[in-house]
C-alpha positions as CSV (number, residue, x, y, z in Angstrom):
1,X,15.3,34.9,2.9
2,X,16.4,33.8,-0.8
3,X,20.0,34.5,-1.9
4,X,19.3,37.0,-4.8
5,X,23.1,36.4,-5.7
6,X,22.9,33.1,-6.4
7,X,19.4,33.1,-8.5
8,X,20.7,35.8,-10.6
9,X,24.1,34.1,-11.1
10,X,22.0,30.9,-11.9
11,X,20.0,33.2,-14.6
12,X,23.4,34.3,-16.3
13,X,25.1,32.6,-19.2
14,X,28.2,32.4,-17.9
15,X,27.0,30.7,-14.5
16,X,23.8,28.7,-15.6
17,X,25.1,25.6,-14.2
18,X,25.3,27.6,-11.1
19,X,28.9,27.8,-10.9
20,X,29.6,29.7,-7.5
21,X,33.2,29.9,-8.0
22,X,33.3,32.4,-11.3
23,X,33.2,36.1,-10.5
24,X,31.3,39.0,-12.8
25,X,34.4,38.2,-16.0
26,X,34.5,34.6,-14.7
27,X,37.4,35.0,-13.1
28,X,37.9,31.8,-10.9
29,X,37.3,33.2,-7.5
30,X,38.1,29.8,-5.6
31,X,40.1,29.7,-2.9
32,X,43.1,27.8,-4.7
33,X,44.2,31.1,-6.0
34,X,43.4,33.6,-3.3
35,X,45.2,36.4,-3.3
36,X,46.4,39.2,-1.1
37,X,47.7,42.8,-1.0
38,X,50.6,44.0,1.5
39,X,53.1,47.1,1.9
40,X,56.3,45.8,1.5
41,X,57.1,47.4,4.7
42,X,54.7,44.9,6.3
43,X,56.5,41.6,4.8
44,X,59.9,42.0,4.3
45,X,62.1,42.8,7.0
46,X,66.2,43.4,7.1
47,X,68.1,40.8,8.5
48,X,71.2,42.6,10.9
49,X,74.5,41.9,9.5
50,X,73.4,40.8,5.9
51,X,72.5,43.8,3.6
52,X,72.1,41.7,0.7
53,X,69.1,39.5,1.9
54,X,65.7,40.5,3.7
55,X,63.4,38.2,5.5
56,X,59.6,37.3,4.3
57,X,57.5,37.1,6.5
58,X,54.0,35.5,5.6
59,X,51.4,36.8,8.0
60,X,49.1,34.6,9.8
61,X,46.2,35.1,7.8
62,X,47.9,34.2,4.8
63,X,49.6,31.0,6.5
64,X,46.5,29.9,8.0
65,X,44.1,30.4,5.1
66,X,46.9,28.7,2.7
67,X,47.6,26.0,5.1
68,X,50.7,26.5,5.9
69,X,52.7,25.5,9.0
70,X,55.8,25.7,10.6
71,X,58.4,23.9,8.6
72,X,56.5,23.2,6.1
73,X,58.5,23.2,2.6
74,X,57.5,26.4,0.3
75,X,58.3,27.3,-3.3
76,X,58.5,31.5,-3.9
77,X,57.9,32.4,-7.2
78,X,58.5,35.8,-8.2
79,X,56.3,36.8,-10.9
80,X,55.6,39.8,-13.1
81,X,54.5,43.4,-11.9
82,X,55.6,42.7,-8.1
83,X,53.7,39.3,-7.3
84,X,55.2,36.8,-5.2
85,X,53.7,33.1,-5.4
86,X,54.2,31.2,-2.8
87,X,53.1,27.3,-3.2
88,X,53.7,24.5,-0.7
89,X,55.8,22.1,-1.2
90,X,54.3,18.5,-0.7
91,X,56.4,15.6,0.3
92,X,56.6,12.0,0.4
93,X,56.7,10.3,3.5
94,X,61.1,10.2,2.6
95,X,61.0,13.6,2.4
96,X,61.2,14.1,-1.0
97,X,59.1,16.6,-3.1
98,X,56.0,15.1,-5.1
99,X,55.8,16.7,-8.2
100,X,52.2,17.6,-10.2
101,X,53.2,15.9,-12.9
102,X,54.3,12.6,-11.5
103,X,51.9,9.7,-12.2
């Protein structure tokens, strides 16, 4: 059975070259950049004793989709309108971070 999806994207200007990772506005739809909704109920919890802090908890889906793992090192970013980005942390094999823009 044909994959009408794919023909008409290929028929479209935006995804001639049959780009499969550009949505309707060509949005990049890879999974790079996935994203996800919550309650903040469902990730933050209070931690006893400290009412300043709260813990994040990243739920399994997310962690597994994103690759992360237990100890791994993350960066949280808190960005505009409520977002949190959270971005793993690769590191060399003296534990030190390797940076994007390193050569």
């Amino acid at each position: 059975m044909p994959n009408y999806k794919d023909k008409q994207q290929d028929l479209t200007e935006l995804n001639a070259d049959g780009n499969r990772e550009r949505g309707q506005e060509g949005e990049d739809l890879s999974t790079s950049k996935k994203t996800w909704t919550f309650k903040v109920e469902d990730v933050f919890e209070d931690i006893p004793d400290d009412p300043n802090e709260v813990l994040l908890k990243i739920p399994d889906e997310v962690a597994d989709q994103a690759g992360f793992e237990p100890g791994d090192n993350l960066r949280v970013l808190w960005g505009d309108q409520g977002t949190i980005i959270i971005e793993k942390i690769e590191v060399d094999e003296n534990g030190k971070p390797i940076l994007d823009n390193q050569e």
